[in-house]
C-alpha positions in Angstrom: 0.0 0.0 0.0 1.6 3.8 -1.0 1.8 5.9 2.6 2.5 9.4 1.5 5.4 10.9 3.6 3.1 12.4 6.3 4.8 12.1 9.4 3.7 8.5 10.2 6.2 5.7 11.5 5.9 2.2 10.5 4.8 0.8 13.7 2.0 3.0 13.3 1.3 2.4 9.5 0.8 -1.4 10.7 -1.8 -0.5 13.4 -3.9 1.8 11.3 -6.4 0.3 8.7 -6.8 2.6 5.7 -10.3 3.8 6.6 -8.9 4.9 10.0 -5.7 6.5 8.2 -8.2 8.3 6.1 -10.2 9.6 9.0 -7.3 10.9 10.8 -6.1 12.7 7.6 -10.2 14.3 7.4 -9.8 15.6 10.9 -6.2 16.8 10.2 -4.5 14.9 12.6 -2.4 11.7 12.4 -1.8 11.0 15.7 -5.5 8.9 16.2 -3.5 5.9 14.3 -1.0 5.6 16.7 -3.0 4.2 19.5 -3.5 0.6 19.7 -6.5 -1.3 20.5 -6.2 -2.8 23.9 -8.6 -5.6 24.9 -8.1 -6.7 29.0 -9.3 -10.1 28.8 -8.7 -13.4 30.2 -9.2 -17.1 28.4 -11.7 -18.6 30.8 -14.0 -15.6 30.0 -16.5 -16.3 27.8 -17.3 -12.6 27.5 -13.8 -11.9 26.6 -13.5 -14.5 23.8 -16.6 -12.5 21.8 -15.1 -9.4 22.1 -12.2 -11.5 20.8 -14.1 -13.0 17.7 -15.9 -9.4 16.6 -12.4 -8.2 16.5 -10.5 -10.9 14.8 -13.8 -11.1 12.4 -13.5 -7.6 12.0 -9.7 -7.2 10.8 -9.3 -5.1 13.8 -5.3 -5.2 15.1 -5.5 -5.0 19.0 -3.8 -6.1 22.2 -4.7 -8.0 24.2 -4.2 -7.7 28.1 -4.3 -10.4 30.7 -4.7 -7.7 34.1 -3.7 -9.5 37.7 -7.2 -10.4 39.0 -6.8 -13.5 40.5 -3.0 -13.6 42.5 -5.0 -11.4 45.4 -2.8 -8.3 44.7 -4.3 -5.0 43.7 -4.7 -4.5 40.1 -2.8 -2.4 38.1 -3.4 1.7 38.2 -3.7 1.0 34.2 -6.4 -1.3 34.6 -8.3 0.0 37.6 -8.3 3.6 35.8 -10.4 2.3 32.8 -12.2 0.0 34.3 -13.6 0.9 37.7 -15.4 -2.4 37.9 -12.2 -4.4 37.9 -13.6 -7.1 35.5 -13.5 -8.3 32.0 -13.3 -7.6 28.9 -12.5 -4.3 28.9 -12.0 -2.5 25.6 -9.7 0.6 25.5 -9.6 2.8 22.1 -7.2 5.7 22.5 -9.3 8.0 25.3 -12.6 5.5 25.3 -12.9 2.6 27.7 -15.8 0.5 27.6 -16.3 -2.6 29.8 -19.8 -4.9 29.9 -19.0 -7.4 26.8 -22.5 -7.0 25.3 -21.9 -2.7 25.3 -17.9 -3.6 23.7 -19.9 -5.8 21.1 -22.0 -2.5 20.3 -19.3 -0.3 20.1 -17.3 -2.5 18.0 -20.3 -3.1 15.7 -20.7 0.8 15.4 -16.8 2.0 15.3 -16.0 -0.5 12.3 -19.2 -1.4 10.5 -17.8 -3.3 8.1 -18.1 -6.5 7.1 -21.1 -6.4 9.5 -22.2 -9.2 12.3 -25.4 -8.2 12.8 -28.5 -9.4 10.6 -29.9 -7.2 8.6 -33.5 -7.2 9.3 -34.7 -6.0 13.0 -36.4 -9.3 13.7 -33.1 -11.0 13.0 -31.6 -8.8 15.2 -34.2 -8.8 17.8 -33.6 -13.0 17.9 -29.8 -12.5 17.9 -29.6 -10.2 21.2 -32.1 -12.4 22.8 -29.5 -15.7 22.0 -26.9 -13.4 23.5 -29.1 -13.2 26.8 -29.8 -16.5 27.4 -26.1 -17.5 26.8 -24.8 -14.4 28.7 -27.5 -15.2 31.7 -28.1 -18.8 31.5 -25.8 -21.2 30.0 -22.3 -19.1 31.0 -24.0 -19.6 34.8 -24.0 -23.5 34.0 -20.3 -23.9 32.6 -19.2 -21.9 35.4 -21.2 -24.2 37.8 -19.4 -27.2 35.7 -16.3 -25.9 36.3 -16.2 -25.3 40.2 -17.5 -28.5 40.4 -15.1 -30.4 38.6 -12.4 -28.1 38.9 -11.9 -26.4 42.5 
């Protein structure tokens, strides 16, 4: 892809998608594609691992951050500053942090459109957020159940 000479290092010609590059340029201001998409997740969260998915199904570049929850220390200033609930996923786009996986899954729907994961019609999408609830409320409390079970 040509990059015009405009100021922009290579580490941050990596992390910015065209469309984003082009944005930046429209506002006059270069320095929105430097920042890098930090997701604070961990792998036994189910609500982590979707935010996970609309991102890699997305093309979205991102990092992501396993915070210190579980050693009984206090979590990182980094982490408790964006996320005042101390949980995740937590989603952090240059000034905007966004936790609750279902609002992320919004956000990331709405700040990179496409290709789209959402249905088209509103009955589709009606049927596809109530899916999301009974997995979010229902069959994530079962697994979890499972787990302790057979695990602690």
């Amino acid at each position: 892809m040509f990059w015009p000479d405009l100021g922009i290092d290579a580490d941050s010609r990596r992390r910015c998608s065209a469309l984003d590059l082009a944005i930046s340029i429209s506002r006059g201001s270069v320095a929105a594609c430097s920042t890098m998409i930090k997701l604070y997740e961990h792998p036994l969260s189910p609500y982590a691992q979707k935010c996970k998915i609309a991102l890699y199904e997305k093309g979205v570049e991102f990092e992501a951050v396993l915070p210190d929850l579980l050693s009984g220390r206090t979590p990182s200033a980094e982490f408790s500053s964006v996320n005042p609930r101390l949980e995740v996923p937590t989603l952090v786009d240059g000034e905007t942090s966004i936790f609750d996986s279902t609002i992320i899954l919004e956000y990331i729907e709405e700040r990179w459109p496409s290709p789209p994961l959402l249905p088209r019609s509103p009955a589709e999408r009606a049927r596809m957020r109530m899916i999301e609830e009974v997995v979010d409320t229902q069959y994530d409390a079962v697994n979890w159940g499972l787990m302790e079970m057979l695990i602690f």
